[in-house]
Phi, psi and omega in degrees: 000164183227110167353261202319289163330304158306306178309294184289348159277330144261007182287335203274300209257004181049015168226164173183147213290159187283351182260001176268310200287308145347311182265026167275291191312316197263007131039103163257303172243099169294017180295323167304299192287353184269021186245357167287298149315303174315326206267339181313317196304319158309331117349276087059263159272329140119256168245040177286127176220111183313146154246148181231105155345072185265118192258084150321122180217036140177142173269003187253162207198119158293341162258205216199015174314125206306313238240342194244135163318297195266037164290177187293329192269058147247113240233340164275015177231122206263116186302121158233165136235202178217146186259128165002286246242340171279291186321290197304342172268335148316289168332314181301324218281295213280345143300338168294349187275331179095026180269145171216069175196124181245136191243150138225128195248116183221194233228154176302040179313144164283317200271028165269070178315146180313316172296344194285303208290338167296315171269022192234331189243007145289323170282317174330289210286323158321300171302312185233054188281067149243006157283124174264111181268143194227130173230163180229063194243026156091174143324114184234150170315139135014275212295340149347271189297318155350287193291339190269314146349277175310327189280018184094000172286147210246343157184163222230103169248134192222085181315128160265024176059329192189129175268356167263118167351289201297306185277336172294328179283358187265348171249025189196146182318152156306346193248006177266142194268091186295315119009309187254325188312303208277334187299312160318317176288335189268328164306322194291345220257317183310325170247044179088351188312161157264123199257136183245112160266192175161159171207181203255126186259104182101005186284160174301148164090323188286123169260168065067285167332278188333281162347286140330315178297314176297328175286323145297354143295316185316292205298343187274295231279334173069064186262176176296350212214109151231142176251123176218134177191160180333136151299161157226117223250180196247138162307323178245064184223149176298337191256041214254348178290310180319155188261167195272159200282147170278149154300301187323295204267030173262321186270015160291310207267355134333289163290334143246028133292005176241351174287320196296316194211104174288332208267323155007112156269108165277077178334144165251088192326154145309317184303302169307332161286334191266343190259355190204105179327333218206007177283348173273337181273313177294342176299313183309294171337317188261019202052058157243148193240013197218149174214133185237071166230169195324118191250359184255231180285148191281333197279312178262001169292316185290299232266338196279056167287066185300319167222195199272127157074028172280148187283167174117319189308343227226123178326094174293154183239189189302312154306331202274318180300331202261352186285333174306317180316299191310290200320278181300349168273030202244293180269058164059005125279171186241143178290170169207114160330307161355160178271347188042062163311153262219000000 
């Protein structure tokens, strides 16, 4: 088989064998294929790389997922959340910085009602309308996402950590829904959202197969968005023995998520700066267009721990933000402020 022949065959024809797929992945040297993506990305966006403003606003999380810090039986991890009047000061904090697409991203909280986060992404958008609000809040009724919708929210990101049946339950409680997982995502996509799915590279349990698998939602569900990165494991998590998803075989699968959908907005993860000093710039590299970083309270950045040894952590002030600059212009892109839409 030929790196290049596969590429351009599934870039014309969006499909591709589960034996294409295989020899993409096991890879030793994947430069071609990630300079294939690059250049769609380039293409595309030009040396452009959105930024997106991410505001932690709660550590506490009703579920119990094996693999995340913060689930509820984790009994060593300091419960926070942040109240309206916090958010809007993060929000202030991060316009001013001149970003204009704010993610809040938090743990499956109760006390964020459908009526609370409807005023909260009704004042945003009163302050500041030239913003694009992005939420990660986990699973929702229907009528949730609807009422968030109306009030102006503009998209939704919602990893589905896996697409296979077997492996999503080997990594979540029984009462948790593989089911309901994929049914929330075709709502967001239904009522109009800019829609994020995504899954964990290197997670327990993940075969080859699994992977694949996750690349046929993509091409069926057609979202706006994948957030994809390394597992990393959590110390007071059942899976804390495990080893962390390799960098290799994230910007492979980095790159041909972008062969799938040239047009995709792709994080170059957090996940991917911890595990690999220079991993968000070989992430770029490799066709991702999106950088998410942290703008909110230093008090809840420490504590909002999903895995071990995350970056991030440490209050960026206005310099610290702009240093993201020196870094991708180092391999020769630019930040772009833009709301960058899909």
């Amino acid at each position: 088989m030929n790196v290049e022949d596969i590429c351009n065959k599934f870039y014309l024809t969006k499909k591709l064998s589960f034996e294409e797929f295989k020899f993409l992945y096991c890879l030793d040297d994947f430069s071609s294929l990630n300079a294939f993506a690059r250049k769609l990305a380039l293409k595309n966006f030009s040396n452009k790389i959105y930024i997106r403003g991410l505001i932690e606003i709660s550590t506490i999380c009703k579920n119990n997922c094996y693999y995340c810090g913060l689930r509820s039986d984790n009994k060593n991890t300091q419960r926070i959340r942040l109240k309206k009047e916090d958010i809007l000061k993060r929000a202030e904090a991060g316009y001013k910085m001149g970003i204009r697409t704010l993610v809040m991203q938090g743990g499956e909280d109760p006390f964020y009602t459908k009526d609370y986060m409807v005023d909260i992404i009704k004042s945003l958008k009163n302050i500041y309308p030239d913003i694009a609000i992005t939420l990660s809040l986990g699973e929702r009724p229907f009528e949730d996402f609807k009422a968030f919708k109306e009030a102006g929210a503009d998209r939704y990101l919602l990893r589905h950590e896996t697409y296979d049946r077997d492996h999503y339950q080997a990594l979540h409680p029984r009462e948790m829904s593989f089911d309901n997982r994929i049914e929330c995502l075709y709502n967001l996509k239904s009522l109009g959202f800019q829609t994020g799915c995504g899954m964990m590279i290197g997670s327990p349990y993940q075969k080859i197969e699994n992977v694949y698998k996750d690349l046929e939602l993509i091409l069926k569900l057609k979202p706006q968005m994948v957030g994809l990165g390394p597992f990393i494991a959590q110390k007071d998590s059942p899976f804390n023995n495990y080893e962390n998803g390799k960098l290799s075989y994230v910007l492979k699968i980095l790159s041909i998520v972008r062969i799938a959908d040239e047009k995709v907005l792709l994080p170059a993860t957090t996940a991917l700066g911890t595990i690999h000093k220079m991993g968000r710039e070989l992430g770029i590299l490799a066709g991702a267009n999106v950088l998410m970083p942290n703008i909110g309270s230093e008090k809840l950045r420490q504590s909002y721990k999903l895995y071990d040894n995350k970056i991030g952590t440490k209050l960026e002030n206005e310099d610290d933000f702009f240093s993201l600059s020196s870094k991708v212009g180092a391999i020769g892109y630019e930040l772009s402020m833009s709301r960058g839409d899909y």
